[in-house]
Each structure stands twice: as C-alpha cells, then as structure tokens.
N, C-alpha and C positions, 0 to 999 in steps of 0.2 A: 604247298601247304596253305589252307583257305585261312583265314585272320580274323580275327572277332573286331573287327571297327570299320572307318569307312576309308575311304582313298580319294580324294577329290585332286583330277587335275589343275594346271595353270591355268586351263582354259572357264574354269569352274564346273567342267563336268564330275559327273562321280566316274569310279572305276573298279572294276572288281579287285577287295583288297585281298589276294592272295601275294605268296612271296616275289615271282617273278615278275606279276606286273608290278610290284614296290622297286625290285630291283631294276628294271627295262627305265621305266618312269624315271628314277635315281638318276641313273647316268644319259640318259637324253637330257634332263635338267627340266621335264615337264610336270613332276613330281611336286605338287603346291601342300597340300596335307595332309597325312594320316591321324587317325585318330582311333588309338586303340583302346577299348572300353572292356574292361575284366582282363587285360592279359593275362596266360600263361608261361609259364616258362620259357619255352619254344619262342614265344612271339617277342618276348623281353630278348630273347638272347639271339633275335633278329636285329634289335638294336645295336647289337655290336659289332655282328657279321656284315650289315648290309651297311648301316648306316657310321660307323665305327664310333657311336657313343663309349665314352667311358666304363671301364666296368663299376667303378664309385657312383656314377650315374645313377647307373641302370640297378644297383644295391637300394638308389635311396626309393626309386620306382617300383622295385617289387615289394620294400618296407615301407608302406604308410605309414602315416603320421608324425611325418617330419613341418616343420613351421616356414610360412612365405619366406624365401630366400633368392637370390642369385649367385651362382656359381659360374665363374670362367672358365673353359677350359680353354685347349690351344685352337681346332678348329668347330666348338660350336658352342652354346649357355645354356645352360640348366636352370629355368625357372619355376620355383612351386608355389601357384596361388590356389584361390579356394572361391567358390561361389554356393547355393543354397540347392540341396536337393529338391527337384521338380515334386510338388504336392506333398512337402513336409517340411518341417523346418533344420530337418539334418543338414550339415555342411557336410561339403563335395570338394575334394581335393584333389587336383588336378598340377599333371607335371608336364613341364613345355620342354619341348628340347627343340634349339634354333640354331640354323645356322642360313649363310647365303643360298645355299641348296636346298635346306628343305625346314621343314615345319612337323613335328612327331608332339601328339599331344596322348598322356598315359591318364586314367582316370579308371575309378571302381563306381562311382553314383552317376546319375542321369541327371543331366542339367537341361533344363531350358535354353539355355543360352547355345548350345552346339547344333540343337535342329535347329534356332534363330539363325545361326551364322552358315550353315549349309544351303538353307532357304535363300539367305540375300546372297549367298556364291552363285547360286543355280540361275540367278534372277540378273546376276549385273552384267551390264552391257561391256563393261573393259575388265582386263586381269588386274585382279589385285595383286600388292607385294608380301611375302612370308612376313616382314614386321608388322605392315599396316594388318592381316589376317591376324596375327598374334595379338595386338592392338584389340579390334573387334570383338573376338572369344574374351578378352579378360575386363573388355569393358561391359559385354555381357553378362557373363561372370558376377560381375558389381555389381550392375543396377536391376540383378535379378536379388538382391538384400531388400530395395525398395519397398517392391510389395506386401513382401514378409514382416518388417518392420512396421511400414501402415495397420497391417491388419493387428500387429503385437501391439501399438499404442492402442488400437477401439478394445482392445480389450482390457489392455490396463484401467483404462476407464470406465469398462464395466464392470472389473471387479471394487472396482474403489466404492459405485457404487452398491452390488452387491453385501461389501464389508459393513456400510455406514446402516445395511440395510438388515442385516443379518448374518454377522461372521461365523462361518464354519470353519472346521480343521483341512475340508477339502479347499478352501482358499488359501489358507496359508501352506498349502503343500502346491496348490499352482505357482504362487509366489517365490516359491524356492528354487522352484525346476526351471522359472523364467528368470529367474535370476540367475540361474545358472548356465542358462543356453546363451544369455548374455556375454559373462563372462569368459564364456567358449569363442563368441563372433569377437569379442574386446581382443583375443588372445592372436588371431587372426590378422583382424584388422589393422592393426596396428604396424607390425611389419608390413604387411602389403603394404600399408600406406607409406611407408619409409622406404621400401622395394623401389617404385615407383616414383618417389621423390629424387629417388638416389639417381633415377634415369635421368628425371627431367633437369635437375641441377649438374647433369657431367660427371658424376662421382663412378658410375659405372657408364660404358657404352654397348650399344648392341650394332654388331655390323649391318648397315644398312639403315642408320637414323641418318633423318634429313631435318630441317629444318621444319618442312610441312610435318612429317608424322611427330615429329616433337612435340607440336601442339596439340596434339590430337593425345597426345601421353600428360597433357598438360591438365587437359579435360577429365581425363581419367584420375587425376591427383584429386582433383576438386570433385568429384563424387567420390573417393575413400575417404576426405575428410571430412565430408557431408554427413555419411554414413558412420566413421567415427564421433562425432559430436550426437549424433539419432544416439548410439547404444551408451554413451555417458549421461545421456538426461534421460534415457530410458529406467539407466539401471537406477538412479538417481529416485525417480518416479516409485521403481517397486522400493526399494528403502523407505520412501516416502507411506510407501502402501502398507509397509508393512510394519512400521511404527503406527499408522495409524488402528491396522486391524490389530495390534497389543493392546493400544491406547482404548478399543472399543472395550477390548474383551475384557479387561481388567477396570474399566469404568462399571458393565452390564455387573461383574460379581459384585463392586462395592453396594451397586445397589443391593444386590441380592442380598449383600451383608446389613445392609442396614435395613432392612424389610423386617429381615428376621427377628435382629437385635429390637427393633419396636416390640416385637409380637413377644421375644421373650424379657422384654420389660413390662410389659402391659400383665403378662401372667404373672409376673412376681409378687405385687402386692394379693393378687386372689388368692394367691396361693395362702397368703400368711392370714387373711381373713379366714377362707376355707378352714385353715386347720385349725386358727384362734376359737372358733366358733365349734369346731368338732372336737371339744375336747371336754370331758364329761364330768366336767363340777357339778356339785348337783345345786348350787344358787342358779347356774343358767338353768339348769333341766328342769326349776322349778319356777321359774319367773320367765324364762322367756319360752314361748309356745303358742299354738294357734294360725294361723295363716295371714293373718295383719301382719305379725312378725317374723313371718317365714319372707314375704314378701317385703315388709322395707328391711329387715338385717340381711336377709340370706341373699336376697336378689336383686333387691336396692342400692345396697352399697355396693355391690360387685358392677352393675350398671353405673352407679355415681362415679368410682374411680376410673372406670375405662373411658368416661365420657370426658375427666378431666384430665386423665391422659393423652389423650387425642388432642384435644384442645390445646396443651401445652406442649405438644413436638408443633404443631402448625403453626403455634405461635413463632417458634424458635424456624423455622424453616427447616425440621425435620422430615416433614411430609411432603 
C-alpha cells in the first residue's frame, strides 16, 4: 500500500514510503522518520499494526484540533506542537509520535520547516538521532513564527499610520482579525512553551535525552519565549491601535459636530431678522423702501451679524 508522506532512512537517505518498506526498515532498526501528510484511514491504522501506537493516539491524530501536549505511554510519547502554514499565516498542527525506534510525524498543512529538515537530512555527513531529529522539526516549527510575526509588526505600523491618516471600517476590521489570529498563536504558544519547559526542567522525560540534546531543548525554550513575549506586546500594540482608531473617529465627528453647530448658530439670528422684517405692518411697508434700505436692513445686517459671529467663536477658540 503506497503512503502519502515521506520515509527517510538512518542513513538520511529517503525511501519509498509504501507499507513494506515501513515495515522491513522497522525491524532492521534503520527506519529514522516517516512523515505522513493528509493521512487516511488505512495509513493511520498503519500506526497501530506496524508501529503499535495506541488506539487513544492515533484517535487524537485523525481529530485535529487538540492543544500542544505530551502524553506517555508504556513503549513510545505522543507529542502535539504547531508551527505556521507555508505562505499564509494559518497554524499547522502537527503530531510526533516517539520512541527509541522510530520517529512518525502526522500533519494536515505544509510547513516549511519539513522540506528545511529533509534538505539538512540529505545534506549531513553523520546520522542524526530520532530525539535530536525531533529537536530540529519543532525547532523549525518555531522559528518559522519569526518571519510571520516581523512581517505582522511592519504592518501594524502601517496601519497605525494609515488610522492617524485616514480611519476606515476596513481598518478596524483588519484589527480585529489580527487580533484575533493573535490570540489563536497566544493559545498555542503557550503550552508549547510549558511542553518544553516541562522537558528541560525533568518534569517529563523522553527516552534518549542526554545531557548535550537537553540544551539544544534549552534553546528551543528561549525562542517559545521570545515568541510569546513578540504576540503579548503585539496584541498589546492592536489594543493600542485600536483605541486609537476610536479615539480618531469620534474626535473627526466632534469636529463634524461643531462645524455644524457654528453653521446652525450663525443662521439663527438671520432667521429671526428675515422673518422680523417679512412681516407686513404697513409702518414698515411704508417708511422703509428703496434699495439704500434694502441694502443696509436686508443685507447689512445679515452681513453685520455673521461677521460678528465669526469674530466671537475665534475669539473663544471655537474656530
């Protein structure tokens, strides 16, 4: 039965990943790691015939969306971390299963970080060991956040100034969604980070830590906390953006509001001239008349008030 992932021996060559040569590979002990990408049924329940993963396992491997963990069993660990889909910023969630024998990695997204680590297999002069490989892929994994994050800060800071420059609804709808994809890596992060913590301080072990790969799990600590401190003054930053894009938008209406409020204070007094004067006593309609007095009652004083209008907001710093 051919396999949808790859097979790479001890020696770091690859190898064709159908079932027999998983199985031949297996029990010679030259079998270094599979790596199955989309499994199907068939292929999952290869985990349990060849490789005799747990059925609880191989349950949490065909349900995604379980959260960074490690689980014991009697002969191999169940680990679930997560790194960043290859050309987007979707998370990839990927399941380890280890043991002295062998290395099975389960995953649905494409990562960067598995051609990285297949390339320096193909490339190194000595054999690697299943933990230090395990090591590699999740340290991959991690500093494949980097980039993603760098590129998320240039743009928080374009929108900041975009906001200050001109706030739309389409800004504060990116604001939301990055805030949100935030708090998806926050949710993440976190556990890995304590996953890993857990290794390096002896609270869990994995068969086959030494003294050397411990620091190299040590290193690994110190870039998930790196990266958890990036997405708390990230998220920090859009709160910060997004108090300011309210604080624009509701400063731009007060203006709007006091624009207006000028315009219908300045009519109010015309208005009460306008009507005073249209209203048809006949002592006005016979004393005042002619165009001298069309021009300073009708259109003088309407000109007189607005001018001292004006004058008196600019005074006050209404203007």
């Amino acid at each position: 039965m051919a396999v949808t992932g790859f097979l790479i021996e001890k020696d770091g060559s690859a190898a064709s990943a159908d079932r027999e040569t998983v199985q031949r590979l297996l029990e010679t002990g030259e079998l270094l790691w599979l790596d199955l990408y989309r499994p199907d049924a068939d292929e999952l329940g290869m985990l349990a015939t060849v490789f005799g993963v747990h059925q609880l396992a191989i349950s949490d491997a065909a349900q995604f969306g379980q959260r960074p963990k490690l689980e014991d069993y009697d002969d191999f660990t169940q680990l679930v971390a997560y790194g960043v889909n290859e050309g987007s910023e979707d998370l990839v969630e990927v399941h380890f299963f280890y043991s002295l024998r062998y290395l099975v990695t389960v995953r649905h997204g494409d990562c960067a970080a598995f051609a990285e680590v297949r390339n320096r297999l193909a490339h190194r002069a000595k054999p690697v060991s299943r933990l230090l490989l395990m090591h590699h892929i999740l340290d991959e994994l991690t500093d494949g956040f980097f980039p993603v994050l760098s590129s998320f800060d240039d743009r928080i800071d374009q929108l900041q100034d975009e906001i200050f420059a001109k706030p739309t609804d389409g800004q504060l709808s990116e604001l939301f969604n990055r805030k949100r994809w935030l708090i998806g890596v926050r949710k993440v992060i976190t556990p890995q980070r304590d996953l890993v913590a857990s290794l390096v301080d002896g609270v869990n072990e994995l068969p086959g830590m030494t003294r050397e790969i411990e620091r190299y799990f040590r290193d690994l600590y110190d870039h998930l906390i790196r990266i958890s401190d990036l997405v708390d003054s990230y998220r920090d930053l859009l709160t910060g953006s997004m108090d300011a894009y309210l604080s624009t938008v509701s400063n731009r209406l007060n203006v709007v509001m006091k624009q207006l409020t000028v315009i219908a204070t300045i009519f109010l007094p015309l208005s009460f001239v306008t009507g005073f004067f249209g209203q048809n006593f006949a002592w006005m309609v016979q004393r005042i008349g002619g165009l001298p007095a069309f021009l300073a009652l009708g259109l003088g004083t309407e000109l007189a008030i607005v001018a001292g209008m004006l004058l008196l907001f600019r005074r006050r710093g209404w203007l």
